[in-house]
Backbone as a chain_set.jsonl record, in Angstrom:
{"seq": "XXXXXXXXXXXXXXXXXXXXXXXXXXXXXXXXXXXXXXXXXXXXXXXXXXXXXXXXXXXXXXXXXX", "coords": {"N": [[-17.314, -23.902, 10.749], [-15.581, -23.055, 7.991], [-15.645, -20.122, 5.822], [-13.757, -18.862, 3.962], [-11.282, -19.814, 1.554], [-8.044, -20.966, 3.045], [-6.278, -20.711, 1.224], [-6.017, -18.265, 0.246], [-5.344, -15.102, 0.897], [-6.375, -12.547, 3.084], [-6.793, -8.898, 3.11], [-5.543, -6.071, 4.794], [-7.7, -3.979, 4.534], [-9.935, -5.396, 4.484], [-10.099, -6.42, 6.427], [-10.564, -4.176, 7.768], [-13.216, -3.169, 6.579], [-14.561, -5.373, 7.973], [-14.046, -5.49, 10.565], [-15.374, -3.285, 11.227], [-18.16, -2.992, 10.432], [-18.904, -5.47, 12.449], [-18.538, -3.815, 14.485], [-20.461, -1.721, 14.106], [-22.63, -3.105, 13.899], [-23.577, -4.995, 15.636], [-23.028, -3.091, 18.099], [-20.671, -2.919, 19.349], [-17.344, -2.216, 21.043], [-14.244, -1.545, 19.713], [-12.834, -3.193, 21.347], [-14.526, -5.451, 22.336], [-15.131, -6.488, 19.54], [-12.949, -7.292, 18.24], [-12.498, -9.313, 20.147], [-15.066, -10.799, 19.096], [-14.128, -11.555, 16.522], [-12.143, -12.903, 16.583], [-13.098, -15.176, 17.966], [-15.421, -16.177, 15.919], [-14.545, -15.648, 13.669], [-11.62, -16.612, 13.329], [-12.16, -18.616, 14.484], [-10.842, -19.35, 16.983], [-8.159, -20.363, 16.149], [-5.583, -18.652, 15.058], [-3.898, -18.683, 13.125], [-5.078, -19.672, 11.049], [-6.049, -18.944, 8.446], [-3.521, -18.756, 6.947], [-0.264, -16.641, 7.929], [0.045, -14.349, 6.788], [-1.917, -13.379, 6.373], [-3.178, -13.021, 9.129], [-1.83, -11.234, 9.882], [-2.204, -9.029, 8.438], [-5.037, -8.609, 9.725], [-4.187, -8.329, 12.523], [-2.973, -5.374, 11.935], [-4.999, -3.951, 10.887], [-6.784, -3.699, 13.084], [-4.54, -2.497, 14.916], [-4.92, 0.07, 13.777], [-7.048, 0.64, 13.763], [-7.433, 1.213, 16.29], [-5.895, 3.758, 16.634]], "CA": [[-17.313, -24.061, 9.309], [-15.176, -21.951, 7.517], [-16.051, -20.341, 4.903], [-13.241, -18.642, 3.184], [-10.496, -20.807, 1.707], [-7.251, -21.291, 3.631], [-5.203, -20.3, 0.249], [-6.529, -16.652, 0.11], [-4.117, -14.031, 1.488], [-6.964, -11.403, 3.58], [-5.984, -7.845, 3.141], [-6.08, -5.119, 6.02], [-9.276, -3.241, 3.872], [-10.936, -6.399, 4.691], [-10.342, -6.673, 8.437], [-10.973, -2.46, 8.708], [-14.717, -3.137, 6.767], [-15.474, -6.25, 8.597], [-14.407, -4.741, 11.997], [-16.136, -1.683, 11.278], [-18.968, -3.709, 10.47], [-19.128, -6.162, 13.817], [-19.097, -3.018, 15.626], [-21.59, -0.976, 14.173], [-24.219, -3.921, 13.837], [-23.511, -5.44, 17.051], [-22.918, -2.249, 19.09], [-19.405, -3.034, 20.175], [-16.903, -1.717, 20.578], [-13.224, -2.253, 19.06], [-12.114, -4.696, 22.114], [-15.8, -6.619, 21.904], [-15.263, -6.954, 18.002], [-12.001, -8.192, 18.313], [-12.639, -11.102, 20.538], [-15.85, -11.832, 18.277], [-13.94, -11.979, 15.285], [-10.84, -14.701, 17.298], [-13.814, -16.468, 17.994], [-15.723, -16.545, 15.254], [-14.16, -15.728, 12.085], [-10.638, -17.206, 13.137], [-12.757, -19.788, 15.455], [-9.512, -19.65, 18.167], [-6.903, -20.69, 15.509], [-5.431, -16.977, 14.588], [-3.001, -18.622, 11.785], [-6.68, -20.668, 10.07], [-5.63, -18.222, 7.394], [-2.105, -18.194, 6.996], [0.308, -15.59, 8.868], [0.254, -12.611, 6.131], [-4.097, -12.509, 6.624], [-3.861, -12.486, 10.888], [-0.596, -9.527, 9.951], [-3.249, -7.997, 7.921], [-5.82, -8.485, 10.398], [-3.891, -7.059, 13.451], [-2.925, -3.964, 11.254], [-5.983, -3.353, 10.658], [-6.909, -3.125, 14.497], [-3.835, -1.099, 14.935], [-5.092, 1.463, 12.967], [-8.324, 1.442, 14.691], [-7.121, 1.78, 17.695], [-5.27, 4.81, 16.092]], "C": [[-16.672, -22.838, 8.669], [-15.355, -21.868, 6.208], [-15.28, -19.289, 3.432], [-11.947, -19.363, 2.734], [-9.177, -20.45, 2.191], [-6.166, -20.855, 2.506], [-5.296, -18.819, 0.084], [-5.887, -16.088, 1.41], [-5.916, -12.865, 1.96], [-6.388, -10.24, 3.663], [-5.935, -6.842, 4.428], [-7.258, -4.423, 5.801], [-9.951, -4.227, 4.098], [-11.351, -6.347, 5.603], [-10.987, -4.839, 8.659], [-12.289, -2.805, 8.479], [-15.401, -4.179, 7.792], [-15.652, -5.802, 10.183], [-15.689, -3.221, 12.212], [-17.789, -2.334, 11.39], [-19.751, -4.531, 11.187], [-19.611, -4.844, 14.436], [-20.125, -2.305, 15.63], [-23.118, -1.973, 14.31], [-24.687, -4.605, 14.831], [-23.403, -4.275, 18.099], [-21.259, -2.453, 19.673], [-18.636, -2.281, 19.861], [-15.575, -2.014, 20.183], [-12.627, -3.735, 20.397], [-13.325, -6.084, 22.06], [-15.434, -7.507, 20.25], [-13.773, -7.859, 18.027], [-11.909, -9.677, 18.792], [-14.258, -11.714, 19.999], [-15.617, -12.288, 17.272], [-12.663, -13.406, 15.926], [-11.596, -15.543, 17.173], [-14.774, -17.112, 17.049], [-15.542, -16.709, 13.998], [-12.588, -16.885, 12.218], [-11.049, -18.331, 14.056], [-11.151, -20.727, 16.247], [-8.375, -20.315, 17.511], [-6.305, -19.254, 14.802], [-4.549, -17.314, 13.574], [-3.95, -19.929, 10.96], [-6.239, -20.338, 8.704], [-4.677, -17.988, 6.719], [-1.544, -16.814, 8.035], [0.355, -14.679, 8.105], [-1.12, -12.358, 6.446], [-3.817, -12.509, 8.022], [-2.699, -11.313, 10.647], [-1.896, -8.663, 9.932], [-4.279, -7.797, 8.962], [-5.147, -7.239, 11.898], [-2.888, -5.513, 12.96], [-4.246, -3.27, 11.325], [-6.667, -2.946, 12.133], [-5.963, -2.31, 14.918], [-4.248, 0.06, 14.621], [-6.791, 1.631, 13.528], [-8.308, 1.909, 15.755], [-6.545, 3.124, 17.416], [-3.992, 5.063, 17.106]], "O": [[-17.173, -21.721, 8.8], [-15.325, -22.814, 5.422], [-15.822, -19.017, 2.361], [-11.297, -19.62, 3.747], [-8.915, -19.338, 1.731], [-5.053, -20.628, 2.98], [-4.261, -18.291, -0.324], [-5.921, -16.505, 2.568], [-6.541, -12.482, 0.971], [-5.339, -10.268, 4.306], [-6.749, -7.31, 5.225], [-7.948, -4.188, 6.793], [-11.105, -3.896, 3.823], [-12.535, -6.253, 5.926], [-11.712, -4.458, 9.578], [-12.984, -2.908, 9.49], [-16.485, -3.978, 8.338], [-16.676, -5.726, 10.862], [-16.396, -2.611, 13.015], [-18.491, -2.121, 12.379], [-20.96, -4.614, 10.972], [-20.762, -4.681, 14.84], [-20.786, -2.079, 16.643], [-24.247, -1.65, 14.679], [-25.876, -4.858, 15.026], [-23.799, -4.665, 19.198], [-20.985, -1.809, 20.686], [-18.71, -1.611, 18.831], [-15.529, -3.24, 20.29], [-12.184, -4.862, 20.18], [-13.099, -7.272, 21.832], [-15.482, -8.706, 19.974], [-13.742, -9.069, 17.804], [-11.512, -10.717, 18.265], [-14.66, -12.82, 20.361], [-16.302, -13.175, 16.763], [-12.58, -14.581, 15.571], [-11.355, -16.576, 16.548], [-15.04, -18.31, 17.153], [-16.07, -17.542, 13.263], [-12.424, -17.797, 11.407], [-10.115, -19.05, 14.41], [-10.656, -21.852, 16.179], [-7.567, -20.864, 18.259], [-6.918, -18.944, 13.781], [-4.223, -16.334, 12.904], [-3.458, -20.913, 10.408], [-6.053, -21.216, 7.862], [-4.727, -17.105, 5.863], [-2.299, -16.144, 8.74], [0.844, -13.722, 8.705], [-1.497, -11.23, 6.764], [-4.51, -11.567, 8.408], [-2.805, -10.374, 11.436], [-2.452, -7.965, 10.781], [-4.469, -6.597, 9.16], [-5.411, -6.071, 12.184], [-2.252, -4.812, 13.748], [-4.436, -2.146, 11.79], [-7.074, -1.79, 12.238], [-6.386, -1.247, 15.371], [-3.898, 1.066, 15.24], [-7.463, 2.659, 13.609], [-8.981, 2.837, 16.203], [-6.879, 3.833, 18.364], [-3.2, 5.979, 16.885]]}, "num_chains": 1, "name": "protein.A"}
C-alpha cells in the first residue's frame, strides 16, 4: 500500500532523514537500510515514484556512503 502519491517528486533531504532514520531505529546499517527501504518503501519497483525521486534517493545514499 503506498502511501505517498506517485505525482510527488521526493527530494534527496527526504531519503538522507528517512535513511538516517531506518538506521538508527532499526540498528542497521547503511547496506541493511537500503534493501529495507527497495523493499518496503519502493516495495521492489525503484521507478513507483518516478525517475527524479529514486535519482534523489540514490544521491542521497551516495552521500552517505561519503
Amino acid at each position: 500500500m503506498k502511501k505517498i502519491s506517485s505525482g510527488s517528486v521526493l527530494g534527496k533531504a527526504y531519503f538522507l532523514s528517512y535513511l538516517q532514520l531506518v538506521m538508527n531505529s532499526r540498528g542497521f546499517d547503511l547496506d541493511q537500510a537500503t534493501a529495507y527501504t527497495l523493499h518496503t518503501f519502493f516495495q521492489g519497483d525503484l521507478c513507483a515514484f518516478g525517475q527524479q525521486t529514486y535519482e534523489n534517493y540514490l544521491s542521497a545514499v551516495d552521500e552517505l556512503r561519503g
